[in-house]
C-alpha positions as CSV (number, residue, x, y, z in Angstrom):
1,X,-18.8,-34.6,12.5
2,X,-20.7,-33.3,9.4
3,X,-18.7,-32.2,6.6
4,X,-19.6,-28.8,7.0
5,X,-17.8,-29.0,10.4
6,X,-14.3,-30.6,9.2
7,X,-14.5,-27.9,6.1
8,X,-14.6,-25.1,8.5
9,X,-12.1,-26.7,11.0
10,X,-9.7,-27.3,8.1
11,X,-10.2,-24.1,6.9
12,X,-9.3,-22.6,10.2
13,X,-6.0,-24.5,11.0
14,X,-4.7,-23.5,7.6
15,X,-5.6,-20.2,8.3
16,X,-3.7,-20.2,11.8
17,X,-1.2,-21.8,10.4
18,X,-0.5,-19.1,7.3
19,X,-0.8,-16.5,9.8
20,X,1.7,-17.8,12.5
21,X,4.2,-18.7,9.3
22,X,4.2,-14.8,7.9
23,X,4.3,-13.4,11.5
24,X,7.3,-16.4,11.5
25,X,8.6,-15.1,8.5
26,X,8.3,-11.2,8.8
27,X,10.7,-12.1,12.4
28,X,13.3,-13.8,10.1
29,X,13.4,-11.3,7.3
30,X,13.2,-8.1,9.8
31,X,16.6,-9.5,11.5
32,X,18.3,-9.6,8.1
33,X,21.1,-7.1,8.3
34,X,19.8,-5.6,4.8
35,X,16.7,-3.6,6.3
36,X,15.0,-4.5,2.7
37,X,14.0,-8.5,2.9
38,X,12.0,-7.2,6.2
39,X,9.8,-4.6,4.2
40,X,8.6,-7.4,1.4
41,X,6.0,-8.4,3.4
42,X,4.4,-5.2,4.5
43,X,4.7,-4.3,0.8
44,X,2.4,-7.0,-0.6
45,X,0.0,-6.5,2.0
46,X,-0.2,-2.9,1.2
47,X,-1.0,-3.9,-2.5
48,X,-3.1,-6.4,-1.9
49,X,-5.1,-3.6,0.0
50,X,-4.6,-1.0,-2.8
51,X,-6.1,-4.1,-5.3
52,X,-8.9,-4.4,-3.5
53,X,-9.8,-0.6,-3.3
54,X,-9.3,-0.7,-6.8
55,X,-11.7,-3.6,-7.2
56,X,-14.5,-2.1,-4.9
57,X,-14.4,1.3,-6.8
58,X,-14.2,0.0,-10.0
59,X,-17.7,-2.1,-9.3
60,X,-19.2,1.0,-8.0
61,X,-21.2,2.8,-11.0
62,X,-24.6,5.2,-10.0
63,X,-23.7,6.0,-6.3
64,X,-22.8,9.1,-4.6
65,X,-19.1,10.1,-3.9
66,X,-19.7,9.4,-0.4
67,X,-20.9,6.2,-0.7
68,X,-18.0,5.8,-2.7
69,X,-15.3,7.5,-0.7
70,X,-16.4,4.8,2.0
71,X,-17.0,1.7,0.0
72,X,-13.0,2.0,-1.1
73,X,-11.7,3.9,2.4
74,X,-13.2,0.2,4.5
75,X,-11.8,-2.2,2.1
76,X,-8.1,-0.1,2.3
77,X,-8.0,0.3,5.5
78,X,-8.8,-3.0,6.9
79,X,-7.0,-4.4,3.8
80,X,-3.6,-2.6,5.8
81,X,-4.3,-4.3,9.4
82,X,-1.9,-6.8,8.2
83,X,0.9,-4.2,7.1
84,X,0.5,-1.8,10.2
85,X,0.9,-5.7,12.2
86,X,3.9,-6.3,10.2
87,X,5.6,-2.4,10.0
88,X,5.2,-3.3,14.0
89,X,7.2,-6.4,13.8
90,X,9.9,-4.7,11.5
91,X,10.4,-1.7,13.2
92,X,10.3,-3.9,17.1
93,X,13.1,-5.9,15.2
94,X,15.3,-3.6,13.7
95,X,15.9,-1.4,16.8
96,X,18.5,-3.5,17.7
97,X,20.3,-2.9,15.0
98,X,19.4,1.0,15.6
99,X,21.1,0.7,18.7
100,X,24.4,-0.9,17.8
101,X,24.9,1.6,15.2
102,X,24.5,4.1,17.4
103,X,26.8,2.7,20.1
104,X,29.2,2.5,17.0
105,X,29.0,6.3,16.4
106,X,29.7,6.7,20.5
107,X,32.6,4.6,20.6
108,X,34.0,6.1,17.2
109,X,33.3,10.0,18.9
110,X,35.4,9.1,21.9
111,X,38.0,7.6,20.2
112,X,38.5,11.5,18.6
């Protein structure tokens, strides 16, 4: 194998393996009975994608406002794959604990 070859095969494995540890990671914090832990995640991701758009406009002198609206709008919105990917998980996750609380407010209603 050619060193290009094991760079790009390391390169991917780390980047499976950062990937399956947030998705890892968002599970664990969505399931903490404080809904906030779970929405740490999708936060950063959405700044990261606000930084970026920031970035891109800020390098974009002597073009027109469409060229502009789109050179940020791209970077932003694939910038939030990740968050709408994690808002997913968070949401899938705290259902359950949707539920329950609603069972709670049934049983509490018949007891009356």
């Amino acid at each position: 194998m050619s060193s290009s070859s094991v760079f790009v095969t390391t390169t991917l494995v780390l980047f499976l393996i950062v990937v399956v540890g947030s998705i890892a990671l968002q599970f664990f914090l969505s399931r903490r009975e404080s809904p906030v832990p779970g929405l740490v995640l999708p936060a950063l991701t959405l700044l990261g994608a606000l930084v970026s758009s920031l970035v891109t406009a800020a390098g974009m002198i002597g073009v027109t406002w469409l060229e502009a609206l789109v050179g940020v709008a791209v970077p932003f919105l694939v910038g939030n794959i990740p968050t709408i990917v994690l808002l997913g998980i968070y949401f899938g996750c705290r259902e359950k604990f949707r539920r329950k609380k609603m069972m709670d407010k049934m049983n509490i209603q018949d007891l009356e």
